[in-house]
C-alpha positions in Angstrom: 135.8 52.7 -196.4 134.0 49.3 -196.2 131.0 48.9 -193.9 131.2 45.7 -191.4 127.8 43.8 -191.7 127.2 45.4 -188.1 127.7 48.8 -187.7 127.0 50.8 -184.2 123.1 52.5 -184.7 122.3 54.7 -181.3 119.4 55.6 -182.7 117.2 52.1 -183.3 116.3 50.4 -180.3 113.6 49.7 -178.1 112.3 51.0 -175.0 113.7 49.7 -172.0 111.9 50.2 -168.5 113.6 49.1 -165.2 111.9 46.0 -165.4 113.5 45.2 -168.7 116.8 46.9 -167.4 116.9 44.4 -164.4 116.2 41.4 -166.5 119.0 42.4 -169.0 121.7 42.7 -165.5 120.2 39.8 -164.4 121.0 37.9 -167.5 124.1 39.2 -168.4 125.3 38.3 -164.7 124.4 34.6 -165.5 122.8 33.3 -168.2 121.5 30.1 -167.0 119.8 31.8 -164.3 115.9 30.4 -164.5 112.9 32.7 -164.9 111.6 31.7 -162.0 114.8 33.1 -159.9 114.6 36.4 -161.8 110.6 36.3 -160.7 112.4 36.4 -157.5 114.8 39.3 -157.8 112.2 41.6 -159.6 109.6 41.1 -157.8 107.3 40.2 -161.0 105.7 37.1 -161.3 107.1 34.5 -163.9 104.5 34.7 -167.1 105.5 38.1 -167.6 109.2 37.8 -167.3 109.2 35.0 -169.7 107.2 36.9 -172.1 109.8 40.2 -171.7 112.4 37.9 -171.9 111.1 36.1 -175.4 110.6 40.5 -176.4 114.2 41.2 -175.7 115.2 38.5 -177.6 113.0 38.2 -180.8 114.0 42.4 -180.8 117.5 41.8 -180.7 118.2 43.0 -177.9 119.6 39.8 -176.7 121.8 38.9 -179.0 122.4 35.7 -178.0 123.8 33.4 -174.5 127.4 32.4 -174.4 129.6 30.7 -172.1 133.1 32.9 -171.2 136.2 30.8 -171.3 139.1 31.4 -169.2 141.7 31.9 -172.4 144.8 30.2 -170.6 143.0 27.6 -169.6 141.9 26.5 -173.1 145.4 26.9 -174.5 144.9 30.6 -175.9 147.0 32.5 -173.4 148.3 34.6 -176.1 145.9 37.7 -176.6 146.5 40.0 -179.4 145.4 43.0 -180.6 146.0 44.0 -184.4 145.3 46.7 -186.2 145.3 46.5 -190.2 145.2 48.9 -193.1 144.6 47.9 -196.3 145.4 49.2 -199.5 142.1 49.6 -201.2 139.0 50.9 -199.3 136.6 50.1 -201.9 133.4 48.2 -201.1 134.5 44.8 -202.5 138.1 44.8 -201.3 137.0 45.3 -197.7 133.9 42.9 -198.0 136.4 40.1 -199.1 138.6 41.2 -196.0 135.5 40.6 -193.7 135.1 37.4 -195.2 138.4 36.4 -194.7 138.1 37.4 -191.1 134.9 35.7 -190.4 137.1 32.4 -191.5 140.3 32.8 -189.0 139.1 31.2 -185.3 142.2 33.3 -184.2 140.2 36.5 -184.5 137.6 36.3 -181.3 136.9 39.9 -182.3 137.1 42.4 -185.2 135.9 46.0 -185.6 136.3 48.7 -188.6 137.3 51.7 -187.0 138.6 55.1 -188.5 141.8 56.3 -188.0 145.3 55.4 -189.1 144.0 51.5 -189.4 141.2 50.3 -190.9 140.1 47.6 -188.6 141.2 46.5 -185.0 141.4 42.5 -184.3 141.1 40.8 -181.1 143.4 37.6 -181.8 143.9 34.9 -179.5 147.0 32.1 -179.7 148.6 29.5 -177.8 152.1 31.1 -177.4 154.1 33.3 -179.5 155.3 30.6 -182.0 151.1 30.2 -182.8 150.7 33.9 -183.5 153.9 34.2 -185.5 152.1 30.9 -187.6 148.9 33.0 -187.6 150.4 35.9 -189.0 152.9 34.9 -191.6 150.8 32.7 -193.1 147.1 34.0 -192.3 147.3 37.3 -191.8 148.8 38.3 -194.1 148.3 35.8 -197.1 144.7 38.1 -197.0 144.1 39.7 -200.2 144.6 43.6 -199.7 146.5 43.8 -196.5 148.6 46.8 -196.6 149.9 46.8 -193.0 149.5 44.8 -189.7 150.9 46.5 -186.3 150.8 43.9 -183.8 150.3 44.7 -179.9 150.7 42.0 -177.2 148.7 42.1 -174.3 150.5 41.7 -170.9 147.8 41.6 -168.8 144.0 42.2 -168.5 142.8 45.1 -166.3 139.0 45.1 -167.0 137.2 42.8 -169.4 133.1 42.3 -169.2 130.4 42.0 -171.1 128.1 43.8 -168.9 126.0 46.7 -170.7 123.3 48.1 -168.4 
């Protein structure tokens, strides 16, 4: 099976105190909020917040800040979620397949996961006539795709972002 560039690791990390952990929420709650505000909350003063914050983030723990769009609102009111098998599992098959993935703005999201599919996307659309597009000619046009099952979200019960 082909690895994804990122692959799930519980055992590297860093240590985390409730300092840290507070900062984390904190940031994850709203991203803009300023160091001096999360001085605030945690009770610590602002030097050493900015130097756990500039930690977290040169250790990877932050990741990165992003802004969360409301998908309807930006013309992608279509969500999707696809699973796909393909027909070689070699090393350079699936490594071209992550390419091609990394290349479709469709795909918001995309994980290799074991099971009857190889890898689960998280596809976004206009309306069903733009996903239909996507597919036919997309999708499926990837070398090695041996078979797409295609589930349409109706609604969204949960979604966050939120870790700790």
């Amino acid at each position: 099976m082909p690895t994804s560039p990122q692959r799930a690791d519980s055992t590297i990390g860093i240590a985390l105190d409730a300092k840290d952990l507070a900062i984390l929420k904190l940031l994850q709650q709203n991203a803009r909020i300023t160091v001096k505000e999360i001085s605030a909350h945690i009770h610590l003063s602002t030097t050493p917040v900015h130097e756990r914050i500039k930690r977290l983030e040169e250790s990877g723990v932050i990741k990165q800040y992003a802004t969360l769009l409301d998908h309807s609102k930006v013309k992608k009111g279509l969500m999707v979620i696809c699973y796909v098998s393909l027909k070689q599992h070699d090393k350079t098959a699936g490594g071209k397949f992550i390419k091609r993935i990394h290349e479709l703005n469709e795909v918001i999201e995309c994980y290799n996961i074991s099971g009857e599919f190889d890898f689960m996307l998280k596809v976004v659309a206009e309306n069903m006539d733009d996903y239909y597009d996507f597919h036919v000619n997309k999708l499926s046009q990837a070398e090695n795709i041996g078979h797409v099952q295609s589930v349409f979200v109706m609604g969204v019960i949960k979604q966050t972002h939120i870790l700790v």
